[in-house]
MOPAC internal coordinates of N, CA, C and O (Angstrom, degrees):
PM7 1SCF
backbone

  N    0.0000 0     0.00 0     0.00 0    0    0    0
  C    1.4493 1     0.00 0     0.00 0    1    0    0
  C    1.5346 1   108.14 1     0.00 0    2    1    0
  O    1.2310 1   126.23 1   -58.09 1    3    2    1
  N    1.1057 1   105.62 1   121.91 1    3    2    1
  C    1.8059 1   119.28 1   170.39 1    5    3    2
  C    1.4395 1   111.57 1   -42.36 1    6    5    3
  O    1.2310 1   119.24 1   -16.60 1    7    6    5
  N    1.3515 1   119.05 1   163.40 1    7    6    5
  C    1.3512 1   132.39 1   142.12 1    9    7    6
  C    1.7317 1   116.73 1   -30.21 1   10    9    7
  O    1.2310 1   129.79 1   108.20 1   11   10    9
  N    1.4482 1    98.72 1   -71.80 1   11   10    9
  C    1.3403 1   114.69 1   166.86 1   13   11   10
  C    0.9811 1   128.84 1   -47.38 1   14   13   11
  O    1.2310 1   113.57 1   135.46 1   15   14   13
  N    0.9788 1   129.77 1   -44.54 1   15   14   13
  C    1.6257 1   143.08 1  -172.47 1   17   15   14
  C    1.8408 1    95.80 1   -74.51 1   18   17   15
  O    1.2310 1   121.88 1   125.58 1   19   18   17
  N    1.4927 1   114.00 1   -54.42 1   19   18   17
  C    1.4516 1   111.12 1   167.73 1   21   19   18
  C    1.7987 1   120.63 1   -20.19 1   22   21   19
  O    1.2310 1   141.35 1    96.07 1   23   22   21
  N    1.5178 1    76.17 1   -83.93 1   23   22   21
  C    1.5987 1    99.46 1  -179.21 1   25   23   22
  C    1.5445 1   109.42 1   -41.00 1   26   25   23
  O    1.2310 1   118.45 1   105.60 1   27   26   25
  N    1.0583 1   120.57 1   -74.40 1   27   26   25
  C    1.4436 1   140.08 1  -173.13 1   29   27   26
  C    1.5465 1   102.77 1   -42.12 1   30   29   27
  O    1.2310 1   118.34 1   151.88 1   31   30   29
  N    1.7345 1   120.77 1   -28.12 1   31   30   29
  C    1.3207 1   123.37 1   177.89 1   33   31   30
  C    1.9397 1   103.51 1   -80.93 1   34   33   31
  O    1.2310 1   121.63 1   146.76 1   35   34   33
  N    1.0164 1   114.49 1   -33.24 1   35   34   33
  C    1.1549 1   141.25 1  -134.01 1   37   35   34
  C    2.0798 1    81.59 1   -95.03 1   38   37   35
  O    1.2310 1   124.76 1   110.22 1   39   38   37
  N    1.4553 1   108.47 1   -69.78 1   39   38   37
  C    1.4520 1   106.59 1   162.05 1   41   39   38
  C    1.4419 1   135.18 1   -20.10 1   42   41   39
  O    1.2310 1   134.90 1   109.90 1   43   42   41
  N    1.1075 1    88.78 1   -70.10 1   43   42   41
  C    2.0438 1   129.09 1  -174.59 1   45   43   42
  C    1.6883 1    96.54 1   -66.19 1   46   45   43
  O    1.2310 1   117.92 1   172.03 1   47   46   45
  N    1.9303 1   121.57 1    -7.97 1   47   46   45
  C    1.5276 1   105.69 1   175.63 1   49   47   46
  C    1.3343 1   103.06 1   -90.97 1   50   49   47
  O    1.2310 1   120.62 1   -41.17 1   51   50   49
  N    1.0913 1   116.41 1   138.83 1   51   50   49
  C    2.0066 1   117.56 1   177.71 1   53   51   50
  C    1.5195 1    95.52 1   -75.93 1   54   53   51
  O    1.2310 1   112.82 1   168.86 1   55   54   53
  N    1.1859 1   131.16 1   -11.14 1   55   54   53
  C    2.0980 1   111.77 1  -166.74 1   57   55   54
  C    1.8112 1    70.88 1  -128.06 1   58   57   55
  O    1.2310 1   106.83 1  -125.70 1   59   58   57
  N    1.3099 1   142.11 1    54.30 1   59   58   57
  C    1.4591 1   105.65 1   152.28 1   61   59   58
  C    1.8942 1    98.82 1  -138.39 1   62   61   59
  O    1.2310 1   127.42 1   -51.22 1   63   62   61
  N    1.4029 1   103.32 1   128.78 1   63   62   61
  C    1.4524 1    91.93 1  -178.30 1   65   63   62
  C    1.6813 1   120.15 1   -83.96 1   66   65   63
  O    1.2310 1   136.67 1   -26.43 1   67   66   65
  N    1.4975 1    85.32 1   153.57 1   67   66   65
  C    1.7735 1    87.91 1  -167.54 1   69   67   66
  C    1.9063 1   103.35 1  -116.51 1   70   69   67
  O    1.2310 1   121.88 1   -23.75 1   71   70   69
  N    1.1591 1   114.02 1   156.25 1   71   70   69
  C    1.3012 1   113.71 1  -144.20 1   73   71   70
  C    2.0613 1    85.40 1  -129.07 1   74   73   71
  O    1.2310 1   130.48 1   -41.20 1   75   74   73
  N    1.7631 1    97.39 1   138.80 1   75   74   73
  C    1.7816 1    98.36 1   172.06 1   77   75   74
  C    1.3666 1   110.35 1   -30.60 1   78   77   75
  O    1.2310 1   113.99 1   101.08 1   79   78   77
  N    1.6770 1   128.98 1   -78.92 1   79   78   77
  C    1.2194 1   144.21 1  -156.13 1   81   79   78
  C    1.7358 1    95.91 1   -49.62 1   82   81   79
  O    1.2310 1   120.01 1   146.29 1   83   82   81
  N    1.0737 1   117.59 1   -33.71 1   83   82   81
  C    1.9210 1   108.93 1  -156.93 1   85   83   82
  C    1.8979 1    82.20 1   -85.92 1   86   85   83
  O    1.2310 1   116.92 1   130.93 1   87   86   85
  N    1.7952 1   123.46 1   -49.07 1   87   86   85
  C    1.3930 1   112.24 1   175.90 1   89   87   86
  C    1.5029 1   122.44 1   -39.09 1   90   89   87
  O    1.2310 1   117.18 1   144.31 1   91   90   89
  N    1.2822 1   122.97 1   -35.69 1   91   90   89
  C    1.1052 1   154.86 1  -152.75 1   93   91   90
  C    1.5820 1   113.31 1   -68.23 1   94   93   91
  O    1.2310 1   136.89 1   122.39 1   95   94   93
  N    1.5394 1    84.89 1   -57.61 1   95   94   93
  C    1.7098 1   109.42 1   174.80 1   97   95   94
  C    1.2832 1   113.40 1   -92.08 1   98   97   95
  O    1.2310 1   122.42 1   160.66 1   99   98   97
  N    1.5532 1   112.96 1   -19.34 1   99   98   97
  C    1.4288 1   105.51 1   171.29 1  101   99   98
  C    1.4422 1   124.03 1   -62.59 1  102  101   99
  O    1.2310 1   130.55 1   145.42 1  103  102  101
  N    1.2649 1    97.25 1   -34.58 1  103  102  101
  C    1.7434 1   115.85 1  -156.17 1  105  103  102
  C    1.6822 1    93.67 1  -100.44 1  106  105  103
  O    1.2310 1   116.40 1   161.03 1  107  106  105
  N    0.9892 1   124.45 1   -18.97 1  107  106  105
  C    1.6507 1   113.25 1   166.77 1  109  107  106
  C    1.1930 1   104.64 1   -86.93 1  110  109  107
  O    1.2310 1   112.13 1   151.76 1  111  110  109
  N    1.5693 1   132.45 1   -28.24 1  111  110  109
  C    1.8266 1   100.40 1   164.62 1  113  111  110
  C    1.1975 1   127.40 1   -91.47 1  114  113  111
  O    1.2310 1   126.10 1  -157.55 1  115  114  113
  N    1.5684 1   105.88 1    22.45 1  115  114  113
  C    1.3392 1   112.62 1   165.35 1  117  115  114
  C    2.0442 1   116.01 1   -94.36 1  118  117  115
  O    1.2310 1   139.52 1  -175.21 1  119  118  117
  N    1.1962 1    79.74 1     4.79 1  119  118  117
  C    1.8033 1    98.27 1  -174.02 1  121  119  118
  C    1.2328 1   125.55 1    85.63 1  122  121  119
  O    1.2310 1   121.19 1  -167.43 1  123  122  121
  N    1.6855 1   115.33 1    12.57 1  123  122  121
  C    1.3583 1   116.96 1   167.11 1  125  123  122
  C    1.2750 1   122.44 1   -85.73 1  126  125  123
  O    1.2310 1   119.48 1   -42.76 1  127  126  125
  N    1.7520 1   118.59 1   137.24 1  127  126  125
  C    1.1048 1   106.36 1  -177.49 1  129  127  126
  C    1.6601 1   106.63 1  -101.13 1  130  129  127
  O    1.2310 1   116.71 1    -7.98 1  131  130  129
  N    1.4875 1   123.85 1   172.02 1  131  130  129
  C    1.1329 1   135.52 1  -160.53 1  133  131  130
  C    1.6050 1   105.96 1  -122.79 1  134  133  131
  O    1.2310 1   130.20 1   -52.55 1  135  134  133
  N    1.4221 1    97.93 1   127.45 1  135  134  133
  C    1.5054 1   108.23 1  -162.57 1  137  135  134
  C    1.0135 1    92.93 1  -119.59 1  138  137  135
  O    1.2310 1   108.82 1   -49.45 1  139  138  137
  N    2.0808 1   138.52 1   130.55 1  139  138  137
  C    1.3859 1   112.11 1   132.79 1  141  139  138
  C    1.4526 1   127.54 1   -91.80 1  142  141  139
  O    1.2310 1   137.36 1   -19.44 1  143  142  141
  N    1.2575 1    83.98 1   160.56 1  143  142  141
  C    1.9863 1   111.20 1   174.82 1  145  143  142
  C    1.2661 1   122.89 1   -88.60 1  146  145  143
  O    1.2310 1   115.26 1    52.83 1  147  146  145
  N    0.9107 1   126.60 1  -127.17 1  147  146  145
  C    1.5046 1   137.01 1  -168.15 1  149  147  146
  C    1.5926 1   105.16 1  -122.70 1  150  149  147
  O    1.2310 1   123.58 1   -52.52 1  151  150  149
  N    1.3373 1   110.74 1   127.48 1  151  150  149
  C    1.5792 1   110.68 1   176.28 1  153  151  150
  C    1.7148 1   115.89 1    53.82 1  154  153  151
  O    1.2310 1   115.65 1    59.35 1  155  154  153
  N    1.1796 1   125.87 1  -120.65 1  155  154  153
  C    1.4975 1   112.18 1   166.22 1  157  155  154
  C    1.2212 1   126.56 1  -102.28 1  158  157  155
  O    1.2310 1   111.73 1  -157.43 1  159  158  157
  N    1.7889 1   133.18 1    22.57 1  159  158  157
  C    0.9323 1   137.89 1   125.81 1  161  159  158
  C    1.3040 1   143.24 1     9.75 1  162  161  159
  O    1.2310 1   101.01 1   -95.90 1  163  162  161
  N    1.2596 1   152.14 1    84.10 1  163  162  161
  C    1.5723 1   151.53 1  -179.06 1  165  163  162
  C    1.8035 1   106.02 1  -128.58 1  166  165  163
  O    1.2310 1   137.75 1   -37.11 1  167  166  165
  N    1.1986 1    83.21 1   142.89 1  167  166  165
  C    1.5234 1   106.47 1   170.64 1  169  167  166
  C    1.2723 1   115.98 1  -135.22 1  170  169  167
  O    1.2310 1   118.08 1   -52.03 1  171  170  169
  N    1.2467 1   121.26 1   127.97 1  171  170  169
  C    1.5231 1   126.95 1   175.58 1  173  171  170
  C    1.3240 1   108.73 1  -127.62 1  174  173  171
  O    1.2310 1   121.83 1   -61.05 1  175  174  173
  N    1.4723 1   114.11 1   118.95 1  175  174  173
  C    1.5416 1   151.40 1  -164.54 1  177  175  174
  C    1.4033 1   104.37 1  -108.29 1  178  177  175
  O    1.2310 1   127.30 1   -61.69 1  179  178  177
  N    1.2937 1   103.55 1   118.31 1  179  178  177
  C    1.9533 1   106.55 1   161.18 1  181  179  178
  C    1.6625 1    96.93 1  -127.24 1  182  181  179
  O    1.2310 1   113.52 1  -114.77 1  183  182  181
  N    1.4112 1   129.85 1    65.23 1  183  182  181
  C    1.4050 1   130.87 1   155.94 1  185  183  182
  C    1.4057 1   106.05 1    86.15 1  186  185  183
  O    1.2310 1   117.09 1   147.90 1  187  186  185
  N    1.3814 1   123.14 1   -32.10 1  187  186  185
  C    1.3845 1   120.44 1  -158.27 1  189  187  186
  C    1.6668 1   113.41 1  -114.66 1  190  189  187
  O    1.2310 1   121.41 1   -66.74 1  191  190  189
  N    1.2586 1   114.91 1   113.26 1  191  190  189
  C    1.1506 1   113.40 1  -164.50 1  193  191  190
  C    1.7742 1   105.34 1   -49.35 1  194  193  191
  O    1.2310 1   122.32 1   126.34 1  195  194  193
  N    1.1538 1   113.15 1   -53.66 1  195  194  193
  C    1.6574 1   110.08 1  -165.15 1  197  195  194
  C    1.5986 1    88.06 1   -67.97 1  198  197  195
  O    1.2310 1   100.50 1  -145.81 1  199  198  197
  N    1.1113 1   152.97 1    34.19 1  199  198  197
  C    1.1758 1   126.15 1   165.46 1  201  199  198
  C    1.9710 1   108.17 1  -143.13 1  202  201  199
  O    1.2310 1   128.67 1  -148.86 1  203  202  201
  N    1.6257 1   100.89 1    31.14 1  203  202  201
  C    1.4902 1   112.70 1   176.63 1  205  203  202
  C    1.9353 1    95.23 1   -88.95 1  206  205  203
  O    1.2310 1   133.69 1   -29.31 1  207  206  205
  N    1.3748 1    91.14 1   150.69 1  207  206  205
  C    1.5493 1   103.51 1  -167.88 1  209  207  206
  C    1.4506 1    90.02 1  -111.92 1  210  209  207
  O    1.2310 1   126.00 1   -21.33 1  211  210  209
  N    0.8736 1   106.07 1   158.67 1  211  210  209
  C    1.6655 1   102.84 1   174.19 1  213  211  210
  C    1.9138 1   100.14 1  -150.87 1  214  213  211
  O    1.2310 1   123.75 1   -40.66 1  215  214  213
  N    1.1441 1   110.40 1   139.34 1  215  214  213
  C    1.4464 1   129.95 1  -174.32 1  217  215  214
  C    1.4934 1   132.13 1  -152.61 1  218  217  215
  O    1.2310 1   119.74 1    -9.75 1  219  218  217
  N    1.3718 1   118.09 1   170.25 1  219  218  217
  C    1.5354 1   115.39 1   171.51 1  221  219  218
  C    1.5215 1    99.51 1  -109.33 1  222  221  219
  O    1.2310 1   115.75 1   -32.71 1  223  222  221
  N    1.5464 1   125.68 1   147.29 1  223  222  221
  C    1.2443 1   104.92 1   126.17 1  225  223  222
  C    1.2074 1   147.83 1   -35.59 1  226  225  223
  O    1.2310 1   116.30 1   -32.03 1  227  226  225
  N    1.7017 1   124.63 1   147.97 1  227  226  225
  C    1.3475 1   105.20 1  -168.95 1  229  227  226
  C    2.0066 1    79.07 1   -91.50 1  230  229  227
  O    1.2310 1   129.14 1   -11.39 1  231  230  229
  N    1.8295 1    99.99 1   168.61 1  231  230  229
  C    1.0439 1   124.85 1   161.82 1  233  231  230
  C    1.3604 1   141.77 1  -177.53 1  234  233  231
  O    1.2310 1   122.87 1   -40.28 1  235  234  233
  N    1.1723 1   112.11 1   139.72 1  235  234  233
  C    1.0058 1   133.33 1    68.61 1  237  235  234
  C    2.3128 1   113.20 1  -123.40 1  238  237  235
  O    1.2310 1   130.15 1   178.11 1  239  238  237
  N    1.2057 1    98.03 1    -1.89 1  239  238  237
  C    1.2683 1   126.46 1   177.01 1  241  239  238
  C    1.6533 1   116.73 1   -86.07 1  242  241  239
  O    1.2310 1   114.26 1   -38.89 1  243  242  241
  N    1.4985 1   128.48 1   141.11 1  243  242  241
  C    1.4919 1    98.66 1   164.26 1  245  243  242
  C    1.3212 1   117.60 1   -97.52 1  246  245  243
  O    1.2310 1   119.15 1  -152.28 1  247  246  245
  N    1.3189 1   119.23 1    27.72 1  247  246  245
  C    1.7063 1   107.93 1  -175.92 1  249  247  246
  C    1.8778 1   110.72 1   -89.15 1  250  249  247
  O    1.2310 1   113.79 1   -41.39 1  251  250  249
  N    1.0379 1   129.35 1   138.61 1  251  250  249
  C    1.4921 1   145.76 1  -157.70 1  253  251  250
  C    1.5422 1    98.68 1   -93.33 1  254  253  251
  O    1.2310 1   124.09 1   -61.08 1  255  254  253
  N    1.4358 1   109.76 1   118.92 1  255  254  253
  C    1.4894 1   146.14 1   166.74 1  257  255  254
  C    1.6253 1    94.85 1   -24.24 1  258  257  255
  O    1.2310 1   115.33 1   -53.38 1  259  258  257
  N    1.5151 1   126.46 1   126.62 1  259  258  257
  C    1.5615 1   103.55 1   155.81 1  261  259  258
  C    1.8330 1   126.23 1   -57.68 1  262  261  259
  O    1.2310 1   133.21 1   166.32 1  263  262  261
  N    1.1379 1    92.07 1   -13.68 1  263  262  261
  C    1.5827 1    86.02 1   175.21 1  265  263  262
  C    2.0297 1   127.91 1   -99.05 1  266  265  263
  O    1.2310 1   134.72 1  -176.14 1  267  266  265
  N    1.7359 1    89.13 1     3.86 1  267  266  265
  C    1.3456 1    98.56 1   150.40 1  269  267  266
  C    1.7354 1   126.57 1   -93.06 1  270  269  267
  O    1.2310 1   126.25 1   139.58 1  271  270  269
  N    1.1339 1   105.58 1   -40.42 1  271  270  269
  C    1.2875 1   114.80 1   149.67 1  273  271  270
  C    1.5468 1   145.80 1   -26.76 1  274  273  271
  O    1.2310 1   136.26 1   137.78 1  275  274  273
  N    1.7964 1    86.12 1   -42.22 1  275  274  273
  C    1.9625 1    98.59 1   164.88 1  277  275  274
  C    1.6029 1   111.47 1  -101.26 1  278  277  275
  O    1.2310 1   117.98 1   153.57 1  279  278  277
  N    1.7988 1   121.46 1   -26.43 1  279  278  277
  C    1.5331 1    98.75 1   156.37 1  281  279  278
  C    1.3676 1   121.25 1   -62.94 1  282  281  279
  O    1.2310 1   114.26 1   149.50 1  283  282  281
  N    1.4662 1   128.48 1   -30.50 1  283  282  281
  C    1.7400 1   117.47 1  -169.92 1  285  283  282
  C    1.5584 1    89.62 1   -65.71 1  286  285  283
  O    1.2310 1   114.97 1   109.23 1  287  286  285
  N    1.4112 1   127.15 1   -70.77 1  287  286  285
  C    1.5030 1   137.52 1   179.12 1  289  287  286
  C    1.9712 1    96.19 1   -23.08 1  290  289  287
  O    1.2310 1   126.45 1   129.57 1  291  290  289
  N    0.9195 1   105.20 1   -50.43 1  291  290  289
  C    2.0406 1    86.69 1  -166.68 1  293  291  290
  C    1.0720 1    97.84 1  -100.88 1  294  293  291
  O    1.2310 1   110.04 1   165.54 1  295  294  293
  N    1.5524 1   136.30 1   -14.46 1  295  294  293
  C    1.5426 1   115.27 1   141.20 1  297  295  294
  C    1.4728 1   138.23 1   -23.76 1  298  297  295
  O    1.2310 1   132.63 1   123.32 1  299  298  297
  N    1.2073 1    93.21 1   -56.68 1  299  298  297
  C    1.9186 1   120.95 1  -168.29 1  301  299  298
  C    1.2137 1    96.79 1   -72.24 1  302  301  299
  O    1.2310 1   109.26 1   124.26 1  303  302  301
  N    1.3553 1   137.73 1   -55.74 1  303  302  301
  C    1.4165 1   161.75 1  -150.01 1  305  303  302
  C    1.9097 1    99.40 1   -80.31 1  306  305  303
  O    1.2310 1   121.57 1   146.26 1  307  306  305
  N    1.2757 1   114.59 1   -33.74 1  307  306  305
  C    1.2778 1   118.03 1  -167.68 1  309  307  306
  C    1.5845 1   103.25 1   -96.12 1  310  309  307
  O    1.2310 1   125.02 1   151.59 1  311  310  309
  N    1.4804 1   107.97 1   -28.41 1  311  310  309
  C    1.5363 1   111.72 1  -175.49 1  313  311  310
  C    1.6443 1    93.68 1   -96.63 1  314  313  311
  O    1.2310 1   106.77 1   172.62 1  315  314  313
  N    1.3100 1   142.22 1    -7.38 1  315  314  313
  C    1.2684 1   119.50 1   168.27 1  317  315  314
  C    1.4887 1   111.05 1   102.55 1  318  317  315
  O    1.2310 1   128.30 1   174.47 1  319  318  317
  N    1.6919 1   101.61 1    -5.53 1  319  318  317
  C    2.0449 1    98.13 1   178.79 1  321  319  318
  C    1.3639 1   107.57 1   -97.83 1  322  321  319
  O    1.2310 1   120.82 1  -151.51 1  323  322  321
  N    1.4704 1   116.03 1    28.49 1  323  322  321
  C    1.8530 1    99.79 1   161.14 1  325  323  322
  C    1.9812 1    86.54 1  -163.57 1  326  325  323
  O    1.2310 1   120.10 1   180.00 1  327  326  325

């Protein structure tokens, strides 16, 4: 099992927390690139406008909100990469 495949398992668990840096790397080997914004601002772009993610850092912690967790999840799910 990949890196990717880890993570991506690791996402997809409802009781396992997932942390900025692991989103980070998830979503760049999915071919998104990572933009910052303003203050804690991020955008991650893979070419296609309907498929830009847009987010905060979490903080002051890096572990990811469960309810960021289920927009990236129906992101992926809607564009066809999981």
């Amino acid at each position: 099992m990949s890196k990717q495949e880890k993570l991506l398992a690791k996402l997809l668990n409802k009781q396992a927390g997932f942390t900025w840096p692991e989103l980070v790397t998830l979503l760049g080997g999915l071919g998104y690139r990572h933009i910052e914004g303003d203050g804690s601002r991020v955008k991650f772009d893979n070419g296609h406008p309907q498929a830009m993610i847009n987010l905060h850092k979490p903080h002051p912690g890096n572990e990811l909100k469960a309810y960021v967790k289920r927009q990236v999840i129906e992101h992926l799910k809607a564009g066809g990469l999981i």
